[in-house]
C-alpha positions, -999 to 999 in steps of 0.1 A, spaced: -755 821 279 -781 801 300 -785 802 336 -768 766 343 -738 778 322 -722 804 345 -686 816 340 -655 796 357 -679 763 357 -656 739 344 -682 709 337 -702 731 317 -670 741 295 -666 707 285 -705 694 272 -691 655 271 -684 659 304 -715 675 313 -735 649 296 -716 618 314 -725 638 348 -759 641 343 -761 605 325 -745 589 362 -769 615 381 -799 601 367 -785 566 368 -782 572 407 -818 586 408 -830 557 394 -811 536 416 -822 557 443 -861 550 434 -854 510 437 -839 513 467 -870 530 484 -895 506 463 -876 478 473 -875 492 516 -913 499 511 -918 462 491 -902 447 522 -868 434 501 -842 415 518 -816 431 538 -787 422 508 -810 436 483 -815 468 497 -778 471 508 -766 461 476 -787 489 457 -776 513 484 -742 503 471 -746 510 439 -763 545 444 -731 554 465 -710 541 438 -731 566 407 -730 593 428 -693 592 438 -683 584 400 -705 616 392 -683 637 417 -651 623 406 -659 636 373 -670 670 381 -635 674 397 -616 658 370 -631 683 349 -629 713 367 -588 697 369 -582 699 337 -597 728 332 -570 740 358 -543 726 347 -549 734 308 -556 772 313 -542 779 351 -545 821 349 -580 814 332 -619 821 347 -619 791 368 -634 795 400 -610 770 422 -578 769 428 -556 736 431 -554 733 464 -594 736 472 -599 709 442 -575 683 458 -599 690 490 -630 681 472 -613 653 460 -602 638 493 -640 644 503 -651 619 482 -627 596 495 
């Protein structure tokens, strides 16, 4: 087992829901590198506020799924290896929020 695959780490059970978190993290990043080009190019303030927007919006969909996941994971095998109960999942929920 590799390093990023630790025990009780729902998203890394479930490797489709792994690669959709990593797919909306690097969507973000690269969001995340227009916004800057488009401060340091002098953009309009909607342009810049809009891409803002949007980096908020990958990053959020990104957390939402990690919890999901670890959810299910929860719910589907409650006495198993994961690492979180209900109650500190539905916190990290409402964080995102």
């Amino acid at each position: 087992m590799d390093e990023a695959a630790q025990v009780g780490d729902p998203v890394t059970h479930d490797a489709e829901a792994k690669r959709k978190v990593v797919n909306r993290l690097k969507r973000a990043q690269g969001q995340l590198a227009a916004v800057i080009t488009a401060v340091e190019g002098d953009a309009s303030c909607r342009d810049v506020v809009q891409q803002l927007a949007a980096v908020s919006k990958a990053l959020d969909r990104a957390g939402f799924l990690v919890i999901s996941t670890a959810l299910r994971e929860c719910l589907t095998d409650p006495d198993g290896s994961a690492d979180m109960d209900p109650d500190e999942l539905e916190k990290l929920f409402l964080s995102l929020a």
